[in-house]
N, C-alpha and C positions, 0 to 999 in steps of 0.2 A: 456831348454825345458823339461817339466814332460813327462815322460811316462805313457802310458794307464796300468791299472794295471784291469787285467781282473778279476771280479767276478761271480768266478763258480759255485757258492751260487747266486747268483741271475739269472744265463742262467738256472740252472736249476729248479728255482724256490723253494728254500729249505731253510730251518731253517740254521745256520752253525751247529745246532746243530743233525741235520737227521743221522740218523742210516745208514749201510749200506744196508742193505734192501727196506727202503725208497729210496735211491740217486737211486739202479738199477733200481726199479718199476719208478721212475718220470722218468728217462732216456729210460726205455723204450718206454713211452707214444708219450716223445718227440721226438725221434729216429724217430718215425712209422710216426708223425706228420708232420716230415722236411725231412723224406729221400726221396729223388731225384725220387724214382718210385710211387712218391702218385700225381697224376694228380693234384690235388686239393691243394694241402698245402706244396710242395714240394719245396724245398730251401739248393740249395747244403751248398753254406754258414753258413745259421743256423747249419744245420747239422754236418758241421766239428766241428763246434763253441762248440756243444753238444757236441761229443764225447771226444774231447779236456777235457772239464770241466769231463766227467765222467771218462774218464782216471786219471785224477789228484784224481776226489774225492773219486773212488772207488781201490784207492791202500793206503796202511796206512802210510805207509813211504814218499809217496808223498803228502799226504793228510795233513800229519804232518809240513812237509817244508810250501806249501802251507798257511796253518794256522798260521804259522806266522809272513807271507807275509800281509795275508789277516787282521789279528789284528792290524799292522800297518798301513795298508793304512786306516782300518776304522779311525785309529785317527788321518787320513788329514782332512774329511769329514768337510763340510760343518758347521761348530759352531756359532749358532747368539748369542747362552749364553755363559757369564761367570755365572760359578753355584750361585756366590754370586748376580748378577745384578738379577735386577725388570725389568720386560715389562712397566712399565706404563709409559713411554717415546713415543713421536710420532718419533722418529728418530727410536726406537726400531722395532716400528710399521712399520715405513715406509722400514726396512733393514729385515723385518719378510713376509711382502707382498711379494716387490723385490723378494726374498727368493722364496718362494713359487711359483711366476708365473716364474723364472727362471728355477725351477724343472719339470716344469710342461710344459713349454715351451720347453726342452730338449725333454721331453718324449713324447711330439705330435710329433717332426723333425722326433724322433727317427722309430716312427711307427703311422704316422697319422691314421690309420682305427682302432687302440687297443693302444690309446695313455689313460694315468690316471695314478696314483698310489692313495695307501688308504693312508689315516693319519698316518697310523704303518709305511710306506716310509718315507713319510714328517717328521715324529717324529724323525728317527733313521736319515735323511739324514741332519734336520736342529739342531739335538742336544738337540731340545726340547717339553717337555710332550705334550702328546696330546690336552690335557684338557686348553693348555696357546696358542694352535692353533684354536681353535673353535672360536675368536672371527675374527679372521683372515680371516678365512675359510668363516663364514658366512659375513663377511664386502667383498669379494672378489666375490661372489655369488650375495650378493646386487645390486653390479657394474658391474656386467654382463660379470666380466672378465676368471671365473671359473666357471665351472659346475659341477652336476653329472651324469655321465653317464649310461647307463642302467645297466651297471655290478658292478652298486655302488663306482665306483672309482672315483678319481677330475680331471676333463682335462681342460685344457686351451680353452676357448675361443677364437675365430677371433676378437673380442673386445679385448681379453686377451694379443692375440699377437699383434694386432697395440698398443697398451700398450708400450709393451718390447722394440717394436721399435722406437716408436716415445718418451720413457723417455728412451732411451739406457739402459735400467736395465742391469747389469752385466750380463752375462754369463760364467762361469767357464772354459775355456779351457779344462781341463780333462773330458767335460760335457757336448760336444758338438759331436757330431754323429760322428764316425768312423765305419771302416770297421772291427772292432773285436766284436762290440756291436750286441747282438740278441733283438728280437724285447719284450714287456714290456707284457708279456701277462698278461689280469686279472685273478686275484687271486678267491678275495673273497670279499665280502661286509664288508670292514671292518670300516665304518662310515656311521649315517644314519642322 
C-alpha cells in the first residue's frame, strides 16, 4: 500500500523554490483564511494541514530533510513520456486525455466549489510541455468534457465525469481524496 506523501509546497501554494519571507507571508494569509475564528472560511483541518507545512518549510534543517523527500516522490509523478517518444500515436492521445481528466477529476472530488489546475499543473503532474497539451486541452473542451473556469483554470465537466465512469479511466490511488489533502485553491490564469 503507498503512503500519501504530503506536499507542503502545494498546501501552501509556493514555488519549491520560495524564500523564507515568502513561505511566512503566503502562510499568513492562509492561517487568517482557515483559522477556526473566521465565520466565514474557517476549517480547523485545513489549518493544522497549514501549520504542519509551515513548520517544516520555515525551519532549514527541516526544510532540507523535507526536500529530499519531496524531489523523490516528484519522480513517482505521473509520466505519459518517455523523453525519446512522439505523441503522434492515438494510444498516446488516448493515455494523454485519460491523463488529464483523471487530474482533473481528482481535483473536482478534492474541492468541488474551487476545483481546476492551470496547464503549469498538468505540465509538471503529466511530465509533459505545455505546448504538446493544447491539442489535448482543446480536443477535451470540444467534447464538452473540460472547461474553463472563471479563474482561468481547467476543471472537469459533469460530461467529463460520466466520462471517467462509464470508460473506468484509471485513477491513481495516491490521487484519490484523503483526509491529509487541503483544498486546490486558484492561483493564477495560467492558460488562455
Amino acid at each position: 500500500m503507498a503512503t500519501y506523501f504530503c506536499d507542503y509546497y502545494e498546501i501552501l501554494q509556493l514555488s519549491p523554490n520560495a524564500d523564507s519571507d515568502t513561505i511566512d507571508r503566503v502562510f499568513r494569509i492562509l492561517a487568517k483564511r482557515y483559522h477556526p475564528d473566521n465565520k466565514d472560511t474557517g476549517n480547523i483541518e485545513k489549518f493544522n494541514v497549514i501549520n504542519e507545512a509551515h513548520q517544516h518549510l520555515s525551519d532549514k534543517e527541516k526544510r532540507a530533510a523535507y526536500d529530499v523527500h519531496y524531489e523523490e516522490n516528484r519522480a513517482t509523478l505521473i509520466k505519459i513520456f518517455d523523453d525519446a517518444s512522439s505523441t503522434d500515436g492515438f494510444e498516446d492521445d488516448t493515455r494523454i486525455f485519460d491523463a488529464i481528466l483523471s487530474l482533473l477529476y481528482t481535483s473536482r472530488r478534492h474541492d468541488v466549489d474551487h476545483a481546476g489546475m492551470g496547464v503549469l499543473n498538468l505540465e509538471k503532474f503529466l511530465g509533459c510541455p505545455a505546448q504538446h497539451l493544447e491539442f489535448h486541452v482543446w480536443y477535451l473542451k470540444q467534447k464538452g468534457l473540460i472547461e474553463r473556469t472563471d479563474n482561468g483554470l481547467l476543471a472537469i465537466t459533469v460530461a467529463g465525469i460520466d466520462h471517467v465512469i462509464q470508460n473506468r479511466v484509471a485513477l491513481r490511488q495516491d490521487r484519490l481524496i484523503t483526509d491529509n489533502m487541503v483544498d486546490n485553491q486558484p492561483r493564477s490564469k495560467l492558460y488562455s
